[in-house]
C-alpha positions as CSV (number, residue, x, y, z in Angstrom):
1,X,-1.1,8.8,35.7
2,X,-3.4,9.3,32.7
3,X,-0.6,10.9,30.1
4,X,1.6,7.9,31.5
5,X,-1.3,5.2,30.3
6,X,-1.6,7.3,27.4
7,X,2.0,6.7,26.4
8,X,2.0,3.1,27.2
9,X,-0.6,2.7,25.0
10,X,0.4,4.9,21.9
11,X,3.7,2.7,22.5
12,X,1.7,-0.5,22.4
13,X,-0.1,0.6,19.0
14,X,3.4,1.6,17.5
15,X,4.8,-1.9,18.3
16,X,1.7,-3.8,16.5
17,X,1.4,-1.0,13.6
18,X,5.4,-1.9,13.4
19,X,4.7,-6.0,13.3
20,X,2.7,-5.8,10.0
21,X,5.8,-4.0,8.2
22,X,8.2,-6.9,6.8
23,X,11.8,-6.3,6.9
24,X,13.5,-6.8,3.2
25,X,16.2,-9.7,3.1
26,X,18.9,-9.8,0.5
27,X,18.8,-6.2,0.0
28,X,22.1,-4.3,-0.8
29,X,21.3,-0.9,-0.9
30,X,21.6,-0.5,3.4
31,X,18.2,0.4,3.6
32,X,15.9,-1.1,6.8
33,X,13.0,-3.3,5.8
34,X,10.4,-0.7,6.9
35,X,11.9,1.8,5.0
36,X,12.3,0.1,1.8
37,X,8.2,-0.7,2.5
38,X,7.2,2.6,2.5
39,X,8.9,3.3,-0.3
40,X,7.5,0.7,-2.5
41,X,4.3,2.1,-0.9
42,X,4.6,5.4,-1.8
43,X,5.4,4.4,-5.6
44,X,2.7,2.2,-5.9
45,X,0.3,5.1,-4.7
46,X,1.9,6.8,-7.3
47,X,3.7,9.1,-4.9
48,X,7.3,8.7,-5.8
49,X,8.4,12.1,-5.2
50,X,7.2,12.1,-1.2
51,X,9.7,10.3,1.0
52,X,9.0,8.4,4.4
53,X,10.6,10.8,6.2
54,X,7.8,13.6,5.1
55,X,4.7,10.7,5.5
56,X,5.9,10.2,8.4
57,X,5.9,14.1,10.1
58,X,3.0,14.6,8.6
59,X,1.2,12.0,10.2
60,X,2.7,13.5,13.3
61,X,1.8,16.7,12.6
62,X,-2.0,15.5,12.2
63,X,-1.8,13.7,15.3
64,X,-0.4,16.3,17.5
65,X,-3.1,19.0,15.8
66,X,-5.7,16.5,16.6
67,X,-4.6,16.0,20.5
68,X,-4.2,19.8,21.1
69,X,-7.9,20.3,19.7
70,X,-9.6,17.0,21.4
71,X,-7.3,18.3,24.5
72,X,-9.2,21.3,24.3
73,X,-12.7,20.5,23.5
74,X,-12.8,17.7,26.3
75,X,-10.1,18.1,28.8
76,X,-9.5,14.5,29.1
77,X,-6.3,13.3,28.2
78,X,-6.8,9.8,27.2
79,X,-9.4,10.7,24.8
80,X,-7.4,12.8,23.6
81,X,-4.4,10.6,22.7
82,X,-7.0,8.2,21.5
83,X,-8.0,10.4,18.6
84,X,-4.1,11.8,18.2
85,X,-3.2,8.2,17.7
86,X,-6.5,7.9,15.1
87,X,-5.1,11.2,13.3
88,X,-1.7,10.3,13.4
89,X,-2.6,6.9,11.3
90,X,-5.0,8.7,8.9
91,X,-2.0,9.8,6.5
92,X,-1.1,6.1,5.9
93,X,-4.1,5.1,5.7
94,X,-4.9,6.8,2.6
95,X,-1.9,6.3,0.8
96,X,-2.5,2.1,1.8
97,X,-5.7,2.9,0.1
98,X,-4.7,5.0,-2.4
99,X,-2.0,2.1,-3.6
100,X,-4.6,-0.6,-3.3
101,X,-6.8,1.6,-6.2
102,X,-3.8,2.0,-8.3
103,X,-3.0,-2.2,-8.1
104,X,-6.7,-2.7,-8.7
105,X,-7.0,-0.2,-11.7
106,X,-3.1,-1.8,-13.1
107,X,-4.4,-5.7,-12.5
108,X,-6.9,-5.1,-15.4
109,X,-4.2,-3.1,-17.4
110,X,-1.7,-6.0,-17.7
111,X,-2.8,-8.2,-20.0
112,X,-3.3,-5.4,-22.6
113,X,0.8,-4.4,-21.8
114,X,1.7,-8.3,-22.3
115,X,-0.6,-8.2,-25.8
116,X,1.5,-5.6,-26.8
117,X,4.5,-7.2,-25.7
118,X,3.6,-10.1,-27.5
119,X,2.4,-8.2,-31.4
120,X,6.0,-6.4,-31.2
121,X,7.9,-9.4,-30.9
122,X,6.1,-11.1,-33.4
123,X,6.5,-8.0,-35.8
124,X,10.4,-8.9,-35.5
125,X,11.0,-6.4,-32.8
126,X,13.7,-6.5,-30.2
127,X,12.8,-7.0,-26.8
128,X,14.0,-3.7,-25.7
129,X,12.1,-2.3,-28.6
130,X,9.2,-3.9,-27.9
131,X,9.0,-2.8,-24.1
132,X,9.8,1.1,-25.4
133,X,6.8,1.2,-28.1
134,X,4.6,0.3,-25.2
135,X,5.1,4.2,-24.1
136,X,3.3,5.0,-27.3
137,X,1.0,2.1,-28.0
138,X,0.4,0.9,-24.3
139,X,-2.3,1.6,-22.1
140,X,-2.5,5.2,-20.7
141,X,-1.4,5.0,-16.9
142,X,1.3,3.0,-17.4
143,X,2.9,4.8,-20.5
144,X,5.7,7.1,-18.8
145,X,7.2,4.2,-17.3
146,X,7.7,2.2,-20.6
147,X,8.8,5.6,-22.2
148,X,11.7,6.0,-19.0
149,X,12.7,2.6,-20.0
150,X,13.5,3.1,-23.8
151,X,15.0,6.5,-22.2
152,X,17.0,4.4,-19.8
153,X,17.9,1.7,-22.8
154,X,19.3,4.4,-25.3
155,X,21.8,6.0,-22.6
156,X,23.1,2.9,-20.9
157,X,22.6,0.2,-23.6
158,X,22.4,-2.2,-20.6
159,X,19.2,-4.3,-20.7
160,X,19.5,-5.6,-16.7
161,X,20.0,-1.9,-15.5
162,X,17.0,-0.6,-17.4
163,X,14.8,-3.9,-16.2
164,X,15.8,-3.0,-12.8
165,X,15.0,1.0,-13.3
166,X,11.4,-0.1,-14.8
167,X,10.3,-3.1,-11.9
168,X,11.3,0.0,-9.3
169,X,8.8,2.5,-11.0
170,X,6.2,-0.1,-11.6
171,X,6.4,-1.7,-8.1
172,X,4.1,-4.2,-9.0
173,X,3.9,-8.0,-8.4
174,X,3.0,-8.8,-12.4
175,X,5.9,-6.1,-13.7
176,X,8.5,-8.5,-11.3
177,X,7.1,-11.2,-13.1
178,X,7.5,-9.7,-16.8
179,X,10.6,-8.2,-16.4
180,X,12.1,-11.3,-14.8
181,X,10.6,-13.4,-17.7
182,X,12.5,-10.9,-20.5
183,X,15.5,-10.8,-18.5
184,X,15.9,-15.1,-18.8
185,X,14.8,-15.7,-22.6
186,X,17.4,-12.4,-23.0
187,X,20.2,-14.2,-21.5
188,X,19.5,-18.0,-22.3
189,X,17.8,-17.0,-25.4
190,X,14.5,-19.4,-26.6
191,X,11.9,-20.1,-29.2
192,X,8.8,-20.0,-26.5
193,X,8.4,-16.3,-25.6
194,X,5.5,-16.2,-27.6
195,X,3.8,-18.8,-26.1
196,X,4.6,-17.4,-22.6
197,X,3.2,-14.4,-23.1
198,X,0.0,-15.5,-24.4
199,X,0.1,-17.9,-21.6
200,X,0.5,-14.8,-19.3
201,X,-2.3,-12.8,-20.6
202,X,-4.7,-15.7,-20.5
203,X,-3.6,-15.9,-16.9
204,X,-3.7,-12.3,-15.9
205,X,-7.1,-11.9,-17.2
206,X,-9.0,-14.9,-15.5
207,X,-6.9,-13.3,-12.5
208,X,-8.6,-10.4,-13.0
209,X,-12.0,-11.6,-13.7
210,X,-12.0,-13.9,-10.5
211,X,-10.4,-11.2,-7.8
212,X,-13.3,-8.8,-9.4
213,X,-16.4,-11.0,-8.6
214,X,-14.8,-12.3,-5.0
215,X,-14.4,-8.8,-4.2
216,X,-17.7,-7.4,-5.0
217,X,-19.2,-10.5,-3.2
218,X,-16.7,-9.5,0.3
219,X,-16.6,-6.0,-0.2
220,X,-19.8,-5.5,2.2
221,X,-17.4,-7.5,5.2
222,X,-15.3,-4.7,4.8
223,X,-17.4,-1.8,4.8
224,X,-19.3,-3.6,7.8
225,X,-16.0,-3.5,9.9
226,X,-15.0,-0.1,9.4
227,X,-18.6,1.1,10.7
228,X,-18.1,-0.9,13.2
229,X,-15.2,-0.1,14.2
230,X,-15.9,4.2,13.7
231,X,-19.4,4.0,15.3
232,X,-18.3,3.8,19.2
233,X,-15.4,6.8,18.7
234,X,-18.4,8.7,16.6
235,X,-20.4,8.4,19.7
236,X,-17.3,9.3,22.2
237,X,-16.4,12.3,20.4
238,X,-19.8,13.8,20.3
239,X,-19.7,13.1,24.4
240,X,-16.4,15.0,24.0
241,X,-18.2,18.2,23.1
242,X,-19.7,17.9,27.2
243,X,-17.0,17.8,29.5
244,X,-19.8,16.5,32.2
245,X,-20.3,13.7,30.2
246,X,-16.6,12.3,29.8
247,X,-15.4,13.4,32.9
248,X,-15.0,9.7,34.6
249,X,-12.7,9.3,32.0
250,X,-10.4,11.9,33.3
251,X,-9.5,9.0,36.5
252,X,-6.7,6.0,35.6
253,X,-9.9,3.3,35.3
254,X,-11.4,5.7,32.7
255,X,-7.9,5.7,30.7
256,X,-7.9,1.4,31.3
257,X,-11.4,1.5,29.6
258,X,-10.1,3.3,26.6
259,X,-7.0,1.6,26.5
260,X,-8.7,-1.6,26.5
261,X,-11.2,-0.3,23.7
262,X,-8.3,1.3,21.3
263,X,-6.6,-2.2,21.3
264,X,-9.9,-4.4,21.0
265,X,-10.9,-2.0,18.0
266,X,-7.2,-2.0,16.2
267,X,-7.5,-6.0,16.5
268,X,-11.2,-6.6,15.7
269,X,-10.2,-4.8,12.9
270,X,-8.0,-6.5,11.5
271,X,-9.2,-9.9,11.8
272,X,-12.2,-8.7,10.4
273,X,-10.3,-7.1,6.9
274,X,-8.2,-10.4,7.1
275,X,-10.8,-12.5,6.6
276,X,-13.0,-10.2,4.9
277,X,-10.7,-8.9,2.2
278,X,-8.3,-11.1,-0.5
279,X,-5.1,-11.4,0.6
280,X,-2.8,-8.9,-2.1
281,X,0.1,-10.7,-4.2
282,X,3.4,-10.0,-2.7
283,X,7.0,-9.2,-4.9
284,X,9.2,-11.6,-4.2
285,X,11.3,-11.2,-7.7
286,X,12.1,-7.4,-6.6
């Protein structure tokens, strides 16, 4: 009865970790939403070379480490599929984290790429020209994508397909934005690219100064709900070290009471980032 709660509610946690993931629409390339998601999410945590498939297994692998030694230390089987399902999450975790640095550390990197932009055109530059000198001149993290574009332009000669190549390196919100902005004055052609990108810098930067200070001011919600959330599975794993002490939940109303707890935890949780944490600029010009 206890592994048979425990699976109900490892499947119960898949289906709402599964609900946050958003399923890509006019895609062509026959990849599933999810996948194309973790994807994105790898690149943007400047992981490019792992692949679902291996974040996935891994996080397995932790999880199925961690229920073998919980297993072990407290003979309990819900508790131990409690913190199997906690280790089995920690992998994606870090690279959500991980990607949410690199966004943070890029959103004040922008407007320095769209000043650059914006002196090469004005020196009589090309656009294509102008996007490849920003692997020399541009800022330092963002260099080797600008430097695969000019690499991309001088094989192909096609502008589009090297646009495309760079937004999927980048896999940023403001790169959609750029790139889509150099593809239209390419095509239609147009006296105001100038403008726009001084526009775009002025805009990126009061971006950027507001989303700092509303952080800073927030960032304590954040920090509050995950102590809040790690403090009672601190205190049950410490009780997992004396089998005497978490023996009641070795019976099917013990596994109901850690049921009940993993799912309050997973949604407190959220609600409390939700409201505690800016909501993070989608790409909707992929």
């Amino acid at each position: 009865m206890g592994v048979l709660v425990g699976l109900l509610a490892g499947s119960g946690l898949f289906c709402i970790w599964w609900s946050f993931w958003v399923p890509a629409r006019g895609n062509g390339s026959g990849r599933s939403g999810p996948a194309l998601r973790a994807r994105e999410l790898l690149v943007q945590a400047d992981l490019p070379s792992v692949s679902p498939q291996v974040l996935a297994l891994t996080g397995l692998g932790f999880g199925v480490t961690v229920f073998l030694a919980m297993f072990a230390l407290s003979a309990v089987t819900a508790i131990a599929a409690c913190f199997g399902l906690m280790a089995a999450w920690l992998p994606i975790s870090l690279v959500l984290a991980r990607a949410r640095r690199r966004r943070e550390r890029w959103r004040e990197l922008w407007p320095e790429v769209v000043d650059n932009l914006g002196s090469g055109v004005r020196a009589g530059l090309s656009l294509p020209e102008a996007l490849g000198q920003i692997g020399q001149r541009g800022p330092e993290p963002l260099r080797a994508s600008f430097t695969a574009f000019a690499r991309d332009y001088r094989l192909t000669g096609n502008f589009g397909d090297a646009l495309d190549a760079l937004k999927e390196r980048l896999a940023d919100p403001v790169a959609d934005r750029l790139c889509e902005a150099l593809r239209v004055t390419r095509e239609v052609g147009g006296s105001d690219l100038g403008r726009l990108l001084r526009g775009l810098s002025a805009f990126l930067r009061e971006d950027a100064r507001t989303r700092s200070e509303l952080e800073a001011r927030q960032s304590w919600t954040v920090y509050a709900a995950r102590l809040a959330v790690a403090a009672p599975w601190l205190v049950l794993a410490l009780l997992a070290s004396r089998p005497e002490s978490v023996a009641a939940y070795n019976r099917p109303a013990g596994t109901v009471v850690l049921t009940i707890g993993a799912v309050v935890s997973v949604v407190a949780y959220r609600l409390m980032v939700m409201i505690g944490r800016l909501p993070e600029e989608q790409r909707v010009l992929r």
